[in-house]
DOTI-618316 format. One record per atom (N, C-alpha, C): residue in three letters; x, y, z. Coordinates in steps of 0.2 Angstrom, whole numbers, plus 5000, padded with zeros to 4 digits. Layout:
residues N
ALAXYZ...
This chain:
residues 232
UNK612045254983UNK611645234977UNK611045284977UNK610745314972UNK610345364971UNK609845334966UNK609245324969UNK608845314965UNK608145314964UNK607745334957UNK607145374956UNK606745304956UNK606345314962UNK605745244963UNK605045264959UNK604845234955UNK604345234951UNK603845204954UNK603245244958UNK602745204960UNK602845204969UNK602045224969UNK602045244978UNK601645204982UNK601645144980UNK601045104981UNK601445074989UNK601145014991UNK601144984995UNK602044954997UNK602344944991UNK603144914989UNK603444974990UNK603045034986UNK603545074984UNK603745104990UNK603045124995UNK603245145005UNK603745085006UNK603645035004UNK604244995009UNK604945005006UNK605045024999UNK605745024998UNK605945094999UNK605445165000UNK605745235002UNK605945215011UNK605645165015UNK605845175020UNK606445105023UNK606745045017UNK607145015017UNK607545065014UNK607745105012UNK608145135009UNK609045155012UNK608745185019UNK609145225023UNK609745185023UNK609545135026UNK609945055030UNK610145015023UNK610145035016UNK610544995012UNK611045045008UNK611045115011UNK611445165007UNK611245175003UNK610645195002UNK610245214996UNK609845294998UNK609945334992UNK609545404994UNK608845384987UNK608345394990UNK607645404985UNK607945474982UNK608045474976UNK608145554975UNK607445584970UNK607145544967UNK606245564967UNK605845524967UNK605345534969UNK604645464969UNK604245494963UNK604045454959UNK603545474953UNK602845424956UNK602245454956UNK601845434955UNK601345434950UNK600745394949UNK600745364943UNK600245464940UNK600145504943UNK599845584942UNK600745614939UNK600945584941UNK601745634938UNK602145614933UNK601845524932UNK602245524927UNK601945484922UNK601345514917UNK601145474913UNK601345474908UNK601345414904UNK601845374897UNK602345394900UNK602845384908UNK603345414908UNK603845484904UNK603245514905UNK603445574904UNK603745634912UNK603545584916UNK603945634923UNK604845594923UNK605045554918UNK605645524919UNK606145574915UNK606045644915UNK606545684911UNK607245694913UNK607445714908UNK608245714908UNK608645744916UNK608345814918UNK608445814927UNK608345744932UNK607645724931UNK607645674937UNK608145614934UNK608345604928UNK608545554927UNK609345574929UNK609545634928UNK610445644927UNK610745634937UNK610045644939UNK610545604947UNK610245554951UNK610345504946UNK610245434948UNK610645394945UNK610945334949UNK611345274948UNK610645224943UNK610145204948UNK609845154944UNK608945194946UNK608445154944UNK607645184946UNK607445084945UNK606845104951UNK606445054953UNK605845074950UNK605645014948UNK604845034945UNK604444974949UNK603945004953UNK603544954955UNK602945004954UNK602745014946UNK602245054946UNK601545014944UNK601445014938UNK600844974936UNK601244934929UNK600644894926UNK600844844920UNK600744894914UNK600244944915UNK600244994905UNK600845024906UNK601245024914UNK601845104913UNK602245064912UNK602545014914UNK603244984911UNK603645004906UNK603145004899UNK603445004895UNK603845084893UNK603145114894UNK603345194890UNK604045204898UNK603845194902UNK604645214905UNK605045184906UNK605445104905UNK605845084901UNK606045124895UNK605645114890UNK605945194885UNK606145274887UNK605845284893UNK606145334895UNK606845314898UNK606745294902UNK607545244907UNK607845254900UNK607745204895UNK608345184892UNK608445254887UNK608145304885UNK608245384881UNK608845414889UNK609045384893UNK609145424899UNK609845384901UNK609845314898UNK610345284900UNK610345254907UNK609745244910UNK609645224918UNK609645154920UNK609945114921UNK609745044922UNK609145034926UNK608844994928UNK608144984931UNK607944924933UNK607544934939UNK607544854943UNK606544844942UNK606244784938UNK605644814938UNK605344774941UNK604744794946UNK604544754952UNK603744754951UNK603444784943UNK602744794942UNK602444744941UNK601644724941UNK601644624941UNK601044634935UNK600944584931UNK600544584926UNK600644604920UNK601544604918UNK601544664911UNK601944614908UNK601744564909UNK602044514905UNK602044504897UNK601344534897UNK601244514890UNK601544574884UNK601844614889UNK602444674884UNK603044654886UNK603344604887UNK603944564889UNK604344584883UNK604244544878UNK604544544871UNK604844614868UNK604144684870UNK604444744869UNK604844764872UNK604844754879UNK605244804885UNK605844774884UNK606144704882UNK606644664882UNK607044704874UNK606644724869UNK607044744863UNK607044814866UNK606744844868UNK607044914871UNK607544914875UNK607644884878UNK608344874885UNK608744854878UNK608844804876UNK609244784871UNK609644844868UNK609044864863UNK609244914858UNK609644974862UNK609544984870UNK609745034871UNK610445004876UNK610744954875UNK611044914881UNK611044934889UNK610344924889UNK610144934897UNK610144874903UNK610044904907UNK610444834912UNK609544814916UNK609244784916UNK608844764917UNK608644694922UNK608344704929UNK608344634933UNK607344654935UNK607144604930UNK606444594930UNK606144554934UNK605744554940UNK605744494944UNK605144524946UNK604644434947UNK604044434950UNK604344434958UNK604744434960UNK604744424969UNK605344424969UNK605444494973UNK606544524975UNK606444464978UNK606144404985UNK606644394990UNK606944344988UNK607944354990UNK608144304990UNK608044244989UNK607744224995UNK607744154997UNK607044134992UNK606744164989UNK606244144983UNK606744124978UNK607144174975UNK607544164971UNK608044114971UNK608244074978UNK608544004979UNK607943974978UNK607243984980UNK607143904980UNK606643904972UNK607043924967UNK606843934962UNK607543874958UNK608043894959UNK608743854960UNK608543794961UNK608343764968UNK608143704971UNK607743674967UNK607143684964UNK606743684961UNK606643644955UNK607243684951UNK607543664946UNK608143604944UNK608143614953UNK608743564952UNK608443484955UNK608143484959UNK607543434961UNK607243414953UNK606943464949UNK606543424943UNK607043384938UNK607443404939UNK608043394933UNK608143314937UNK608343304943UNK608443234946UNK607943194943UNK607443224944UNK606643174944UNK606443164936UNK606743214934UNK606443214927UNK606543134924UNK606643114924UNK606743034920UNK606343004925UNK606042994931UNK605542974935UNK604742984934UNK604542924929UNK603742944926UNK603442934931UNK603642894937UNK603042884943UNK603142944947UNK603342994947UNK603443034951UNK603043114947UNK602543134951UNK602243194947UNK602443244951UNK602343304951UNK602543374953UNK602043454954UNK601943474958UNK601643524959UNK602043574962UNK601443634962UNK601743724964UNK601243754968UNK601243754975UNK600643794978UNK600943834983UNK600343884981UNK600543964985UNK600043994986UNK600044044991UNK599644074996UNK599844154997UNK599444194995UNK599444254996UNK598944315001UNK599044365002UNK598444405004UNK597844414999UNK597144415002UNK596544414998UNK596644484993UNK596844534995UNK596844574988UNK597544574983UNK597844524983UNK598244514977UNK597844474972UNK597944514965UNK597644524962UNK597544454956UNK598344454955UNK598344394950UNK598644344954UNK598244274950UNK598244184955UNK598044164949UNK598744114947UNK599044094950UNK599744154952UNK600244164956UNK600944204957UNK601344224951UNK601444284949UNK601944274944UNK602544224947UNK602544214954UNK603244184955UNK603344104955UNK602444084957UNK602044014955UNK602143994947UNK602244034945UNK602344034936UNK602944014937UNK603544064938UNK604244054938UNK604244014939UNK604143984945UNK604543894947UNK604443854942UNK603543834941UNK603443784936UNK604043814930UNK604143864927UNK604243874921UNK605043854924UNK605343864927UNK606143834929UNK606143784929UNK605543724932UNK605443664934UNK605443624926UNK605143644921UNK604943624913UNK605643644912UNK605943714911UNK606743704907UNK607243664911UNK606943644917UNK607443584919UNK607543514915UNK606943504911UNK606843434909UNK606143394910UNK605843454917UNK605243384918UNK604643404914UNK604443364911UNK604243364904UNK603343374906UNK603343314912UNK602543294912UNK602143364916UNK601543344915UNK600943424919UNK601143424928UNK601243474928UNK601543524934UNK600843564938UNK600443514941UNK600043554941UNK600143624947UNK599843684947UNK599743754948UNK599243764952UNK599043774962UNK598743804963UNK598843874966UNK598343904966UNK598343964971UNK597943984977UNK597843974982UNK597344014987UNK597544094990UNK597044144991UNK597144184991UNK596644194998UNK597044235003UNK596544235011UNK596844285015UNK596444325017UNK596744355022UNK597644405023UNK597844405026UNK598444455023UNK599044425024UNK599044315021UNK599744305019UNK600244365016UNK600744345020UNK601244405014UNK601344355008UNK601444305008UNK601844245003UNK602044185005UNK601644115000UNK602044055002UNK602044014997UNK602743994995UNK602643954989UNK603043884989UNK602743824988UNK602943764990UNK602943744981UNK603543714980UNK603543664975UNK603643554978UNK603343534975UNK603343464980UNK603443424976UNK603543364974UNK603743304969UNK603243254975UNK602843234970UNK602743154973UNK602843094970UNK603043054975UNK603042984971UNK602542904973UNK602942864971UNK602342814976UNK602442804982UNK602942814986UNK602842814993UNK603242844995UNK603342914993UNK603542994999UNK603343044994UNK603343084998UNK603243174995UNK603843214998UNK604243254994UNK604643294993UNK604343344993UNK604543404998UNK604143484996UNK604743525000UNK604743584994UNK605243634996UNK604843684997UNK604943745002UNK604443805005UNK604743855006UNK604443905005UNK604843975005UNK604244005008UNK604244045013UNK603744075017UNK604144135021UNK603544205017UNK603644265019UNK603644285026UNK603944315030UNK603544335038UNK603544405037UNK603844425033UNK603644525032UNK603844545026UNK603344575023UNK603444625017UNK603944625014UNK604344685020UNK604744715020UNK605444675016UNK605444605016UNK606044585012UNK605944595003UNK605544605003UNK605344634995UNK605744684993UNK605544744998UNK606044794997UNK606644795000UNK606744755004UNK607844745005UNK607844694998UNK607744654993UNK608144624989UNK607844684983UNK607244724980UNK607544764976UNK608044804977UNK608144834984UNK608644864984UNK609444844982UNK609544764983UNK610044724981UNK610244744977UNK609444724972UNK609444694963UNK609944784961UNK609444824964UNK609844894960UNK610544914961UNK610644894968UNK611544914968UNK612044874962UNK611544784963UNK611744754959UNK611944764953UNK611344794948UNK611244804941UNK611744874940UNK611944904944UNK612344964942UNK612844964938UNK612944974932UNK613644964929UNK613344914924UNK613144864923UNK612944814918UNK612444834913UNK612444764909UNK612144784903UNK611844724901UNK611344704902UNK610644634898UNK610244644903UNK609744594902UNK609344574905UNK609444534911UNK609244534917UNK609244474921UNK608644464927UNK608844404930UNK608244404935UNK608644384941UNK608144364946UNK608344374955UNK609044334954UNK608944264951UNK609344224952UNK610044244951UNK610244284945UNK610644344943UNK610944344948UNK610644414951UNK610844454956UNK611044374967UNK610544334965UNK610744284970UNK611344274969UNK611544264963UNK612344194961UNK612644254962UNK612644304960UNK613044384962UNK613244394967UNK612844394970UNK612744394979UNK613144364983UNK613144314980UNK613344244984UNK614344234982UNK614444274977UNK615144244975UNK615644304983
C-alpha cells in the first residue's frame, strides 16, 4: 500500500512510523510549507499512490480533497475542526466518485463503542426516567472540547431514537491520550460504557486500516465502515 500523508504533525510522526508493520510505504509527506491550497498534491506525487492520509489542518481539507479527487486518490481524513466544510468536501468526493473515510478518532474500539452506544440508546429510548450522558478526557493542549468524537456518540445516540438532552462534558488535563464514557442513568443504576486510550499510537494503526480499507471503493464512510469491514 503506498501512501502520500498529508501533514507532519504529532499523528502524522505516528502514522510515518506505524507504517512499516502494516505494509505500507509513505511515498511523500506534504507539509503544510509544500503544500498550500494543495497545490504540492500534483499529478507525480499523486500517480504512485493507492490512497493519501490527511491529518493536516481544517482550511486544507478542502483544497486537497479537490486535489485527491483531480487525481483520482481516495483519502482517509483524520484533520479535526473542518466540519463546518463538511457539505463541500462531501459534494467534491461525490462529484468525483471518491472514496472517502472521515473520522474524528481511527481507534477501533472507539468506533465499537459508538455501535454500543447506539444500540444501548435505541433500548432506552422509550425509557423517560432514564437520562444520558457523554464524558471525556483529553490532553491539556487539545484544542477542541467538547471531542469531535464526544459529538459522534451523542449524535449516534439521538439517530438511535433517544430524543431527550444528552448532556456533553469535557475536561482537558495533562497528557490523557483519550477517554470517553457514554453512561444512561436511571432511578436506581447507572449504565456506563468506556473506551480508554493507553497510547497514541492506535490512531495511527486504525488510519492505516481505514486506507487499506478504502482502496478500491467509492462514497463516503466512517470508522464504523471500515469496523463492520473488519470484522466480516
Amino acid at each position: 500500500m503506498r501512501v502520500v500523508l498529508i501533514g507532519a504533525g504529532r499523528l502524522g510522526t505516528l502514522v510515518r512510523q506505524a507504517a512499516p508493520a502494516a505494509g505500507a510505504e509513505i511515498t511523500a509527506v506534504l507539509r503544510a510549507a509544500d503544500n498550500p491550497a494543495g497545490a504540492g498534491l500534483t499529478a507525480a506525487v499523486c500517480a504512485g499512490a493507492d490512497v493519501a492520509i490527511d491529518v493536516s489542518t481544517a482550511d486544507a481539507v478542502l483544497p486537497n480533497v479537490v486535489a485527491l479527487a483531480r487525481h483520482g486518490v481516495p483519502v482517509v481524513i483524520g484533520a479535526t475542526g473542518w466540519h463546518a466544510q463538511r457539505d463541500a468536501v462531501r459534494e467534491v468526493a461525490a462529484r468525483a466518485g471518491l472514496g472517502v473515510v472521515a473520522a474524528a478518532n481511527f481507534s477501533l474500539g472507539a468506533a465499537l463503542l459508538g455501535v454500543l452506544a447506539a444500540r444501548a440508546a435505541a433500548a432506552l429510548a422509550g425509557r423517560a426516567d432514564y437520562g444520558a450522558f457523554v464524558y471525556e478526557q483529553h490532553h491539556a493542549a487539545k484544542q477542541d472540547a467538547p471531542s469531535g468524537t464526544a459529538l459522534l456518540l451523542r449524535d449516534a445516540m439521538r439517530d438511535a431514537g433517544f430524543a431527550r438532552d444528552i448532556d456533553v462534558a469535557a475536561t482537558r488535563a495533562g497528557a490523557i491520550p483519550g477517554t470517553h464514557v457514554v453512561g444512561f442513568d436511571g432511578p436506581a443504576e447507572t449504565l456506563t460504557l468506556t473506551h480508554t486510550v493507553r497510547d497514541r499510537a492506535v490512531f495511527a494503526h486504525g488510519a492505516l486500516v481505514a486506507a487499506r480499507w478504502v482502496i478500491g471503493r467509492h462514497g463516503w464512510f466512517s470508522m464504523q465502515d471500515v469496523l463492520e469491514g473488519s470484522l466480516r
